[in-house]
Biotite code that builds the C-alpha atoms (Angstrom):
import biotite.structure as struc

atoms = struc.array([
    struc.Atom([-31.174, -26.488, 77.105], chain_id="A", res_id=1, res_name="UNK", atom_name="CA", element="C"),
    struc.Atom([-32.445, -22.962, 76.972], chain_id="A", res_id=2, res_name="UNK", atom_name="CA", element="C"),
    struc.Atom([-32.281, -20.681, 74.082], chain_id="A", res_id=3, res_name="UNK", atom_name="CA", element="C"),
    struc.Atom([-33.902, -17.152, 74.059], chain_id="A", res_id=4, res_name="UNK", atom_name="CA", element="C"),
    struc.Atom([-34.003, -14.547, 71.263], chain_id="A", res_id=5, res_name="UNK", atom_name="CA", element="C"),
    struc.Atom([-34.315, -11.031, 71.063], chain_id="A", res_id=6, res_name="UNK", atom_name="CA", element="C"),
    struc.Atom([-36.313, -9.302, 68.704], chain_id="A", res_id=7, res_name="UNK", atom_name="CA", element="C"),
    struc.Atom([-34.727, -7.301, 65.469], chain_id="A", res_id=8, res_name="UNK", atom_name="CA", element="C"),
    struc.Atom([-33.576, -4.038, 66.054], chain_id="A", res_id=9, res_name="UNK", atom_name="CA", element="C"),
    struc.Atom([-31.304, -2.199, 65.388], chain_id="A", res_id=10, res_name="UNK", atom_name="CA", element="C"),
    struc.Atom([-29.940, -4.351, 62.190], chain_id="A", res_id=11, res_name="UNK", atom_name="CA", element="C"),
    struc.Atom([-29.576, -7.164, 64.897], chain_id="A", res_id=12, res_name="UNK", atom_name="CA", element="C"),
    struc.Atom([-30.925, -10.240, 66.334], chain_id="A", res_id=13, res_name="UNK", atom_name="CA", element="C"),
    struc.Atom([-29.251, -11.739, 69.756], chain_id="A", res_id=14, res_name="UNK", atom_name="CA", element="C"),
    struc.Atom([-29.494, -14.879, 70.845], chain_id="A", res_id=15, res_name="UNK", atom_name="CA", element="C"),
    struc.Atom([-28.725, -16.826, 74.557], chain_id="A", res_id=16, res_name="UNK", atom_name="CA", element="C"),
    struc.Atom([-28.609, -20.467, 75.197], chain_id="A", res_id=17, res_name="UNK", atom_name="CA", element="C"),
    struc.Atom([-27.303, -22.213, 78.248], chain_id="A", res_id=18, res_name="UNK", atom_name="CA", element="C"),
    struc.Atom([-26.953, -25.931, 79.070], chain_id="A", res_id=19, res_name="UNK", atom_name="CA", element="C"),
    struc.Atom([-27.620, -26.769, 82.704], chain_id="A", res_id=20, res_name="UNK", atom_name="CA", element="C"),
    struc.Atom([-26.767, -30.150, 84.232], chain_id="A", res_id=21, res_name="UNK", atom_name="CA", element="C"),
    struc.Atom([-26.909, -30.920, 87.811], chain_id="A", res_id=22, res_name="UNK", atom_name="CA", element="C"),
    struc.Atom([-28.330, -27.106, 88.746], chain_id="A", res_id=23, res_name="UNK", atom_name="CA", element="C"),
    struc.Atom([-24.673, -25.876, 87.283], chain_id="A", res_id=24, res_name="UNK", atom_name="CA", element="C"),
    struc.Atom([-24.141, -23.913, 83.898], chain_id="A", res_id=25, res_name="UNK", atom_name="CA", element="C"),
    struc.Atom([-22.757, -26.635, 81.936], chain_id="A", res_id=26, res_name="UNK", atom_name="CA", element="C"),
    struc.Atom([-21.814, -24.120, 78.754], chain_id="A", res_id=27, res_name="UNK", atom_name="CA", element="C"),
    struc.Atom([-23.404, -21.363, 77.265], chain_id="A", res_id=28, res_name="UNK", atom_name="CA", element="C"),
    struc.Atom([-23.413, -19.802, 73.715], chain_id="A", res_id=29, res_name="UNK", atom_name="CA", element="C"),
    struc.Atom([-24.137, -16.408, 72.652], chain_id="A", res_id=30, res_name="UNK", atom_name="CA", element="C"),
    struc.Atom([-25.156, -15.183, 69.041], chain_id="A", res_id=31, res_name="UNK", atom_name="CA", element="C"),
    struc.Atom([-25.187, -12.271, 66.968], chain_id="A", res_id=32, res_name="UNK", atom_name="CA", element="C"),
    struc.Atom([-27.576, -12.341, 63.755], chain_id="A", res_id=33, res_name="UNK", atom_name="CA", element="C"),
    struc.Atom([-26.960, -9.113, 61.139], chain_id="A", res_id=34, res_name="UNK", atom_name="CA", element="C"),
    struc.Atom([-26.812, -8.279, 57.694], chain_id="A", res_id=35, res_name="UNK", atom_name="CA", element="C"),
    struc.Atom([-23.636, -8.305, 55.596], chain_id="A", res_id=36, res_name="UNK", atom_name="CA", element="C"),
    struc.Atom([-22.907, -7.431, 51.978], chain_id="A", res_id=37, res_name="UNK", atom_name="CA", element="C"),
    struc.Atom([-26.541, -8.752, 51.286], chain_id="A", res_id=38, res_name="UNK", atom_name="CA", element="C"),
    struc.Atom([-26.391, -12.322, 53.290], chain_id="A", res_id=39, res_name="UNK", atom_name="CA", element="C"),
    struc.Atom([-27.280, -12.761, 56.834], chain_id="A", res_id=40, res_name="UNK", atom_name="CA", element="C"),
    struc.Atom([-24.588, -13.642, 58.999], chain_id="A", res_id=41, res_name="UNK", atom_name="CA", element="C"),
    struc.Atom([-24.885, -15.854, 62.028], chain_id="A", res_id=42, res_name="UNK", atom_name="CA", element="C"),
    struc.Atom([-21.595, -15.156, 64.423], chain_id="A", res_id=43, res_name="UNK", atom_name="CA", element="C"),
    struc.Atom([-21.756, -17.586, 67.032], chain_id="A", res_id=44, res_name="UNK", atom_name="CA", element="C"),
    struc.Atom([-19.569, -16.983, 70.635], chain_id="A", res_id=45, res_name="UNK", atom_name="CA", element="C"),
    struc.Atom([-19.715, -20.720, 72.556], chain_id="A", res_id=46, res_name="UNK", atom_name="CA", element="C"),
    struc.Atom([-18.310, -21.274, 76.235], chain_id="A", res_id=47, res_name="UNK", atom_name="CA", element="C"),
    struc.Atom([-14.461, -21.927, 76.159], chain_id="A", res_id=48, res_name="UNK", atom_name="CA", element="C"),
    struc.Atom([-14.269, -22.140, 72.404], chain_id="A", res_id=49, res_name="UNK", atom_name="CA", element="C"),
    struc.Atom([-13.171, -19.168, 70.095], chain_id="A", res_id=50, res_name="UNK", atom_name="CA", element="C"),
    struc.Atom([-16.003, -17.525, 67.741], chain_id="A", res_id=51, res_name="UNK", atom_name="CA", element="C"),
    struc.Atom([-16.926, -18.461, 64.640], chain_id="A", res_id=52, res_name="UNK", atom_name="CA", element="C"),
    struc.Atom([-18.697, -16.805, 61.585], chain_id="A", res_id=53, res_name="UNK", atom_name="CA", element="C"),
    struc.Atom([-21.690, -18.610, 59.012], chain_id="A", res_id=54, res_name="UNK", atom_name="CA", element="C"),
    struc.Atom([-23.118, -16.936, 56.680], chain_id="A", res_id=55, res_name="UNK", atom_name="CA", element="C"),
    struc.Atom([-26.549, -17.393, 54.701], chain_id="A", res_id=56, res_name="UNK", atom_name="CA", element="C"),
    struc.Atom([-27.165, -19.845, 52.090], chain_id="A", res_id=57, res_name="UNK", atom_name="CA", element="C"),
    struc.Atom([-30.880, -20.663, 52.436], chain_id="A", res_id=58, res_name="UNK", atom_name="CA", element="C"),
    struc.Atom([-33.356, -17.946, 53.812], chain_id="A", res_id=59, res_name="UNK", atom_name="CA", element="C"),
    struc.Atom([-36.949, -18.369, 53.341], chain_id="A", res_id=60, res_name="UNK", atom_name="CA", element="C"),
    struc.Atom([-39.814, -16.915, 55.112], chain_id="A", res_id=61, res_name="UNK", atom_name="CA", element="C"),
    struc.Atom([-39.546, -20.661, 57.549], chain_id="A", res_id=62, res_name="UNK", atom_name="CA", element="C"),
    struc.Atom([-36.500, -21.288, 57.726], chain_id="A", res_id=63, res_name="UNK", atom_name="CA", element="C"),
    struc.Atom([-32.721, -20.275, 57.178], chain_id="A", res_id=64, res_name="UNK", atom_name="CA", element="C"),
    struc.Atom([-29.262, -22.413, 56.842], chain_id="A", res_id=65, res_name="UNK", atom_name="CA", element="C"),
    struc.Atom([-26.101, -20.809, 57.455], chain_id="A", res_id=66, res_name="UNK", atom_name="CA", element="C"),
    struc.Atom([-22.462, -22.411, 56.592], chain_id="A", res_id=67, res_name="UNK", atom_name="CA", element="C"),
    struc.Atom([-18.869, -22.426, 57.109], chain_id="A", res_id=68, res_name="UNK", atom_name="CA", element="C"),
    struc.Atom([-17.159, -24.553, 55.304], chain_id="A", res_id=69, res_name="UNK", atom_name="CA", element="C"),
    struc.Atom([-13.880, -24.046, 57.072], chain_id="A", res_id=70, res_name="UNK", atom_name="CA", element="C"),
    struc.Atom([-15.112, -24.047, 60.363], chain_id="A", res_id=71, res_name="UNK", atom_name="CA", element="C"),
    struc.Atom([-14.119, -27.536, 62.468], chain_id="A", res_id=72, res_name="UNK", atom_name="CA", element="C"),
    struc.Atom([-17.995, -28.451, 63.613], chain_id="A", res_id=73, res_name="UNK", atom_name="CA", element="C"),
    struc.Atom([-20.146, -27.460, 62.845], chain_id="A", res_id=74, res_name="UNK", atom_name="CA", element="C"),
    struc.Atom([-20.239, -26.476, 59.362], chain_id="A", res_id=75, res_name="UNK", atom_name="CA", element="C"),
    struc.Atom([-23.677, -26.108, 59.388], chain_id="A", res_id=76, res_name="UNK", atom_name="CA", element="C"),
    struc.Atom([-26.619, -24.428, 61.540], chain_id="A", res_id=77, res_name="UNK", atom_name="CA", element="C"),
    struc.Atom([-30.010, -24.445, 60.543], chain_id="A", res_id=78, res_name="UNK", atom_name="CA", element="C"),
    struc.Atom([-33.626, -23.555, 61.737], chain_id="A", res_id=79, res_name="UNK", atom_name="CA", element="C"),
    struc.Atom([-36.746, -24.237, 60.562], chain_id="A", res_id=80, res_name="UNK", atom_name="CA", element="C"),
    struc.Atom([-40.074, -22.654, 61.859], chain_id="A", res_id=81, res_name="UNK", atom_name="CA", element="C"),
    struc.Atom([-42.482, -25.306, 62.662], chain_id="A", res_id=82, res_name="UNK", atom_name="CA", element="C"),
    struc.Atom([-45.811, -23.870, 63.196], chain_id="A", res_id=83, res_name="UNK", atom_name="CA", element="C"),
    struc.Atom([-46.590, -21.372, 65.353], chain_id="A", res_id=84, res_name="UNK", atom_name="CA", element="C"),
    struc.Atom([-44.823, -22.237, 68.530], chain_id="A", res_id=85, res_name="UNK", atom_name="CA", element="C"),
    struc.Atom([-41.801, -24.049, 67.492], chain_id="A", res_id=86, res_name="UNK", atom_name="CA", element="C"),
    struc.Atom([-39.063, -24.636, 66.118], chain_id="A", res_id=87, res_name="UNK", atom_name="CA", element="C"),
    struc.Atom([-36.800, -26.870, 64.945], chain_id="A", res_id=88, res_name="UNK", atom_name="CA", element="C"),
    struc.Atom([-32.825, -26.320, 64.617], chain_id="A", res_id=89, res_name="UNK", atom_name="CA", element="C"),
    struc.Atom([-30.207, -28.382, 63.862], chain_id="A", res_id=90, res_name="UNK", atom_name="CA", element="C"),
    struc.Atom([-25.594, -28.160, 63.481], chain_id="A", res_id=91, res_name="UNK", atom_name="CA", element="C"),
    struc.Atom([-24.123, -30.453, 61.343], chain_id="A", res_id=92, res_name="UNK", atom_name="CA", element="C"),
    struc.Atom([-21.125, -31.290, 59.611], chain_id="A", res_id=93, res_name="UNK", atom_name="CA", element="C"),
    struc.Atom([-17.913, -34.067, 59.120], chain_id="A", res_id=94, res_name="UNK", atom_name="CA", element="C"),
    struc.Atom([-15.910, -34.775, 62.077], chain_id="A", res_id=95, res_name="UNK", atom_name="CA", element="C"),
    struc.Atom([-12.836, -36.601, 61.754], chain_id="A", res_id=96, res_name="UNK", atom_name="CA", element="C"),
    struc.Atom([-14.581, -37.585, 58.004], chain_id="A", res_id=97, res_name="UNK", atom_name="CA", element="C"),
    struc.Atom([-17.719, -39.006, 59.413], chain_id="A", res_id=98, res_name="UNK", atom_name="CA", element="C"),
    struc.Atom([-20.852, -36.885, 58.638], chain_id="A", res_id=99, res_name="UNK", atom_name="CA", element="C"),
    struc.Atom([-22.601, -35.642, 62.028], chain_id="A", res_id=100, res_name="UNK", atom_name="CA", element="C"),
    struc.Atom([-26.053, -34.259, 62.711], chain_id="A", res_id=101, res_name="UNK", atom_name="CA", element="C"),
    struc.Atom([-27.233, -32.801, 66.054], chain_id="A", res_id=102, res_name="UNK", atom_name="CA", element="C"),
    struc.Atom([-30.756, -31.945, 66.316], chain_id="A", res_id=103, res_name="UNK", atom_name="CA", element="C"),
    struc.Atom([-32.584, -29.514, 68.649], chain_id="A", res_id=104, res_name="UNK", atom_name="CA", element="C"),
    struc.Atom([-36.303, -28.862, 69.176], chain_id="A", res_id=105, res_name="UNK", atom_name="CA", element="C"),
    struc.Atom([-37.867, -25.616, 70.963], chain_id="A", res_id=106, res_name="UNK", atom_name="CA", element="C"),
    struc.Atom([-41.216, -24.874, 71.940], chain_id="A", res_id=107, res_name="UNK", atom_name="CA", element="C"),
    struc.Atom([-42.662, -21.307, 73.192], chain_id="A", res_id=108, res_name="UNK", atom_name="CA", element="C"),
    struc.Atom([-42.605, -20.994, 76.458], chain_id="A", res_id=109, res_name="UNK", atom_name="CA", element="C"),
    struc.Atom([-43.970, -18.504, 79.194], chain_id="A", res_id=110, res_name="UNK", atom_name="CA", element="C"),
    struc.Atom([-40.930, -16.288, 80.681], chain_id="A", res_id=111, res_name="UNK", atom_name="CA", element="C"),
    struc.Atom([-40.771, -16.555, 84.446], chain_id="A", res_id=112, res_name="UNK", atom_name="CA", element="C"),
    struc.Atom([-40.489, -13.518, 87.044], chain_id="A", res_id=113, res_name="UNK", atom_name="CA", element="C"),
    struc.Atom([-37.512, -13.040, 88.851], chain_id="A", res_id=114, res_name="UNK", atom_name="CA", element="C"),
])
């Protein structure tokens, strides 16, 4: 899995990540960051799956937790800084009413040339 972020500007923060399996683009998922009414809101545009909307709950200066209670799974998506060069993130949630956690972790890496 790769994930890549672009800076804030702008009011915004975009995000990429792709799965690849078998040198094939498995699914991908973009993602809007941006301020509204005073929360952060995380709006999240997966492969063959309509959008979806979190918004803030936790925001501290390592890590941030955005929910939506409504949304099938997750309802849930979290990050946590974790020194330096990482980072850990994490969706969870209930599916069919059994609690579900899926956890992801990233570490800096050098961007290659085309």
């Amino acid at each position: 899995i790769e994930e890549q972020w672009m800076a804030p500007r702008g009011g915004t923060m975009l995000g990429m990540g792709r799965t690849v399996r078998g040198g094939k683009t498995a699914e991908y998922e973009l993602v809007l960051i941006k301020e509204q009414n005073g929360r952060l809101a995380y709006e999240a545009h997966p492969s063959g799956q309509p959008s979806a909307m979190f918004l803030s709950t936790i925001v501290s200066e390592t890590s941030v937790v955005f929910e939506n209670p409504e949304h099938d799974f997750p309802q849930r998506v979290g990050y946590r800084r974790a020194g330096a060069d990482s980072l850990q993130a994490w969706i969870e949630g209930q599916v069919n009413g059994k609690s579900r956690r899926v956890d992801f972790s990233y570490q800096r890496a050098q961007c290659e040339s085309p």
